[in-house]
C-alpha positions in Angstrom: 27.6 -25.1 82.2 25.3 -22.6 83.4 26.1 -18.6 82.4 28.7 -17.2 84.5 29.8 -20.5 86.2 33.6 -19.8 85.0 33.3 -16.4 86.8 32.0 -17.9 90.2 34.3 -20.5 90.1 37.1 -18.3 90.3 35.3 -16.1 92.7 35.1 -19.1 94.9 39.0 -19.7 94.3 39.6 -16.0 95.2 37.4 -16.4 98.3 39.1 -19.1 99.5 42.5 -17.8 99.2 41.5 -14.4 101.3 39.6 -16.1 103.5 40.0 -20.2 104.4 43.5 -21.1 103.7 44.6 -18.1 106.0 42.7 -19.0 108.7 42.9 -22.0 111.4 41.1 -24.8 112.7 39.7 -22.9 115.3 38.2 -20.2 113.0 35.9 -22.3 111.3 32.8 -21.1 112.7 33.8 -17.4 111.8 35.0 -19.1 108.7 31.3 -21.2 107.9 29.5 -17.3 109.0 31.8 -15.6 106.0 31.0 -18.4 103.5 27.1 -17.7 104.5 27.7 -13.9 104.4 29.5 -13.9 100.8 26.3 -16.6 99.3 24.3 -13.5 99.5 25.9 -11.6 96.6 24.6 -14.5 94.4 21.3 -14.4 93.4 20.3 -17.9 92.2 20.8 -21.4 93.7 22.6 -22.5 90.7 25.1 -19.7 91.1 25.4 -20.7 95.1 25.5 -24.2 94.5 28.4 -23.7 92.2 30.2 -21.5 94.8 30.1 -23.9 97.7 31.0 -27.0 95.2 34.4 -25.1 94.1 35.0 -24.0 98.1 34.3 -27.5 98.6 36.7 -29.2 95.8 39.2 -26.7 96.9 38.9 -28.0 101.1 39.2 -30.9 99.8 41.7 -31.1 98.0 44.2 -28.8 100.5 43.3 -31.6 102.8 44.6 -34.2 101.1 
């Protein structure tokens, strides 16, 4: 587990929760632009590759 990975995880969670599971099925583009926009306050690929594989478990798992 890389340093911090905890804290992006829930970060992740959080985002998801404000943004995604509010919004509908004919939001996603606006909802794929805020995903982009909020990658930019992490600095390394790890960090954004952990981001989008917690947003991803968490679509994933609401969709099921």
């Amino acid at each position: 587990m890389i340093e911090g990975e905890k804290t992006i995880r829930e970060e992740a969670k959080q985002f998801y929760e404000w943004k995604i599971a509010q919004s509908s099925n004919n939001q996603a583009i606006e909802d794929f632009h805020a995903i982009k926009r909020r990658l930019h306050d992490f600095y390394s690929p790890e960090s954004k590759a952990i981001f989008l594989d917690e947003i991803q478990t968490l679509i994933t798992s609401n969709m099921q």
